[in-house]
C-alpha positions in Angstrom: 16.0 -10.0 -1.6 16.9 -8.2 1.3 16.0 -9.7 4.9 13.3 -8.0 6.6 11.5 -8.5 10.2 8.9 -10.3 11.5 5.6 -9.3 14.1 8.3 -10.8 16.7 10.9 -9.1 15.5 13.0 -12.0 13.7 14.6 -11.2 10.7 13.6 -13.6 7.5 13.9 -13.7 4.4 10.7 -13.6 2.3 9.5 -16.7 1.6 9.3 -16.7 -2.6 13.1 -16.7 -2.2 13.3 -20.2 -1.6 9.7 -21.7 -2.4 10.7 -22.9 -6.3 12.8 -26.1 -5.8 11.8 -29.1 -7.9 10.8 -32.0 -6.5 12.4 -35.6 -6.2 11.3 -36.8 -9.6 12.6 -32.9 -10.9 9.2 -31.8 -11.9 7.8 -29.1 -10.3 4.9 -29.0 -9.1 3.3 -25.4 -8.5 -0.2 -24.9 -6.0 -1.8 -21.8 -5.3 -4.7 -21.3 -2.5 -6.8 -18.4 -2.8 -8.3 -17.3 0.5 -10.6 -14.6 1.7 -14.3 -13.4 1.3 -17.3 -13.0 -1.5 -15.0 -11.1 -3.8 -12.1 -13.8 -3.5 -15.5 -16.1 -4.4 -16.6 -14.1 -7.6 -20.1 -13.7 -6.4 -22.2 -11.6 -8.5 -20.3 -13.3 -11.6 -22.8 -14.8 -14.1 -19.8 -16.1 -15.5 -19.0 -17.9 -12.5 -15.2 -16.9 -12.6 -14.8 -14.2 -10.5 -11.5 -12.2 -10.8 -9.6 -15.2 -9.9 -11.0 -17.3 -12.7 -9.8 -15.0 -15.0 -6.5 -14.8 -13.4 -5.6 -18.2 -13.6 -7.1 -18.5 -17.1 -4.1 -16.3 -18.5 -1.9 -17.6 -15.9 1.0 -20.2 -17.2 4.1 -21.3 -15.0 6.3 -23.1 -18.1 7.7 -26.4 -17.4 5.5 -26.6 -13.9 2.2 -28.5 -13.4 -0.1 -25.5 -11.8 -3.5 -26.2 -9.7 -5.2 -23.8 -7.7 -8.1 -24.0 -5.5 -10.4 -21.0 -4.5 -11.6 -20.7 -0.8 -13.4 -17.5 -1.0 -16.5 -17.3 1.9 -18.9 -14.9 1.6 -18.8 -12.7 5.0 -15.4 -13.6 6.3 -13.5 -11.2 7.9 -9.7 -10.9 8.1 -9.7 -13.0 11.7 -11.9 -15.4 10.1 -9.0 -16.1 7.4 -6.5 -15.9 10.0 -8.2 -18.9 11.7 -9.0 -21.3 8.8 -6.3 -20.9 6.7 -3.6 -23.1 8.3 -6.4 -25.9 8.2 -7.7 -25.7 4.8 -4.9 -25.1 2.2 -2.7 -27.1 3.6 -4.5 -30.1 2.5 -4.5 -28.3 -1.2 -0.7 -28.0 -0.9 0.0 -31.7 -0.5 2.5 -32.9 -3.0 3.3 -29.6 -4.3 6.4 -28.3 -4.2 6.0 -24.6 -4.9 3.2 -23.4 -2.0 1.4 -19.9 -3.1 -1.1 -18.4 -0.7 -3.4 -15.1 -2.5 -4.7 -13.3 0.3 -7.7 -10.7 0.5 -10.4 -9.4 2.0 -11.3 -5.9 4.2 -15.0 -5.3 3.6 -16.4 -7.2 6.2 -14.0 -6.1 8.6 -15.4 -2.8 8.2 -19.3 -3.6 8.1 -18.1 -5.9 11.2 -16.3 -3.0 13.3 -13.1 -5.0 13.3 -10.3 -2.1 13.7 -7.7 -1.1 11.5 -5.1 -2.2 14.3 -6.5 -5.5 14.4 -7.0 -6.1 10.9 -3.2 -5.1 10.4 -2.2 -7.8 13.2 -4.3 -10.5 11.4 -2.8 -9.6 7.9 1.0 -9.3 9.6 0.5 -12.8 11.2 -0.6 -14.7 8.3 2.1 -13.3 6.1 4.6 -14.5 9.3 3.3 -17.7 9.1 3.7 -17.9 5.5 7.5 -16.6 5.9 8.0 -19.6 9.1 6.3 -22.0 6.4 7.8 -21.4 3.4 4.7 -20.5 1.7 4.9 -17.6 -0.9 2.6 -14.9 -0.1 0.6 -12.7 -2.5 -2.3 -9.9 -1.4 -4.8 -8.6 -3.0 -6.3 -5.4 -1.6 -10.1 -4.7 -1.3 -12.4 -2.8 -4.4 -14.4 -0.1 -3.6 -17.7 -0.1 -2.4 -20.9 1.6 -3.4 -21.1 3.5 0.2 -18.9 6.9 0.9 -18.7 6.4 4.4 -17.4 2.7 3.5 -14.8 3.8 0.8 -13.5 6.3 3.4 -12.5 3.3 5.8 -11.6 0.4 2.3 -8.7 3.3 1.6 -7.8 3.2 5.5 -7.5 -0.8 5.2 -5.9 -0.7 2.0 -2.9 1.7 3.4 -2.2 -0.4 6.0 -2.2 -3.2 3.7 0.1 -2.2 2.2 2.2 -0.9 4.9 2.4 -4.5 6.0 3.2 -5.8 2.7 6.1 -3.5 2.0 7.6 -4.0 5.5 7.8 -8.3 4.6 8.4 -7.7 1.0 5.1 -9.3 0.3 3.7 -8.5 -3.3 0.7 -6.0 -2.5 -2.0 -4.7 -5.3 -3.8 -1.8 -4.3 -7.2 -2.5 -5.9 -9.2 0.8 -4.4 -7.4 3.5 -5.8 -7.5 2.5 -9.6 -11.3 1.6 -9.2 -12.4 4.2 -7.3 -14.8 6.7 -9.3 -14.3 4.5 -12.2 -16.8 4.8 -14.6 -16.8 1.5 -15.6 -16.4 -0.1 -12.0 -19.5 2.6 -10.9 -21.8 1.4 -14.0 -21.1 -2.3 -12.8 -21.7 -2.0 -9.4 -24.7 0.6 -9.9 -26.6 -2.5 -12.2 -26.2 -5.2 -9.5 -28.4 -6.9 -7.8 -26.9 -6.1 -4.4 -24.7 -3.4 -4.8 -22.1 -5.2 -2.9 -20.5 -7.5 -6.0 -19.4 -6.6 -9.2 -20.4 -8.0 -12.1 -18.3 -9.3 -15.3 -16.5 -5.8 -16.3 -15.8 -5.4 -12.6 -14.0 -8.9 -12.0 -12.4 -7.8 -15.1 -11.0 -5.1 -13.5 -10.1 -6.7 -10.5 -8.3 -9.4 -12.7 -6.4 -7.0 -14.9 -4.8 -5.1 -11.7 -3.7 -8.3 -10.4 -2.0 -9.7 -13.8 -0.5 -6.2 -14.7 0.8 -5.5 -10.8 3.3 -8.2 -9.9 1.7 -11.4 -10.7 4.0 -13.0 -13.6 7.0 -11.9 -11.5 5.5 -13.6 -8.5 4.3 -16.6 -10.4 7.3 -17.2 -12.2 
């Protein structure tokens, strides 16, 4: 993989590159920390699994021990993340040699007024944290929401999201554009109770973008 910059402007090389070695005993020994808000948390799921549930339930690293650990918050924003992360999943990391971190969020930084070029910073540093770490960084973009004005500003986010990914050669899925004025995603979120969270067919969604967009490669 070619080496890229950072926020600073140091060039690095992704950290997925190097992220895969076996431990002392040879057995390796794979951890993956999902972070971000109420969608990351699969609220609204009456199957309590959420889209990252279902993720990890087809999810198999061969010859690697796998555990992963959601810390999805209802209401965070992207600066919320930015601050807790570097507490909380490095004490889920411990003993593992292979360090994943699956980012998203972007709704509440829009319903909290946070701007794009802020959220962009907050993104760009956590990935440049990850890259200094040696933590393999994946990002998951936000959904859509029930709210035109909202959708208008979720496709804003999810561009720059991207634009940020692609500069660090950071694994990006672009969840808005495939679910947007989806019938199935529209039903699901039409039949909620707070037209904010999905239900099961919607975390399905959410989960089938993610495992058909990058994730084996990533994983594996």
């Amino acid at each position: 993989m070619l080496p890229t910059t950072d926020a600073a402007g140091h060039e690095f090389t992704p950290s997925a590159a190097h992220s895969t070695a076996p431990g002392e005993d040879g057995e390796r020994r794979v951890s993956i920390v999902f972070i971000g808000d109420s969608l990351v948390a699969g609220v609204g799921d009456p199957k309590a699994q959420g889209w990252v549930g279902r993720v990890m339930g087809r999810t198999v690293v061969e010859g690697a021990q796998l555990a992963f650990y959601n810390l999805g918050v209802a209401g965070q924003t992207s600066g919320d993340v930015a601050q807790r992360w570097t507490v909380e999943a490095p004490l889920r990391w411990e003993g593992a040699t292979d360090r994943r971190l699956v980012v998203s969020f972007g709704r509440n930084d829009v319903e909290g007024g946070v701007s794009l070029a802020r959220h962009r910073l907050n993104l760009a540093n956590i990935l440049d944290e990850c890259s200094s770490r040696g933590i393999s960084p994946f990002v998951v973009g936000p959904a859509p929401a029930a709210d035109p004005d909202l959708d208008d500003q979720l496709a804003q986010i999810t561009e720059a999201q991207r634009d940020v990914c692609e500069r660090r050669g950071v694994p990006f899925v672009d969840v808005y554009a495939p679910l947007a004025g989806h019938e199935q995603w529209d039903s699901d979120m039409a039949s909620s109770l707070d037209r904010v969270h999905p239900g099961q067919a919607g975390y399905g969604l959410i989960a089938w973008l993610v495992l058909h967009h990058g994730w084996s490669d990533w994983i594996s």
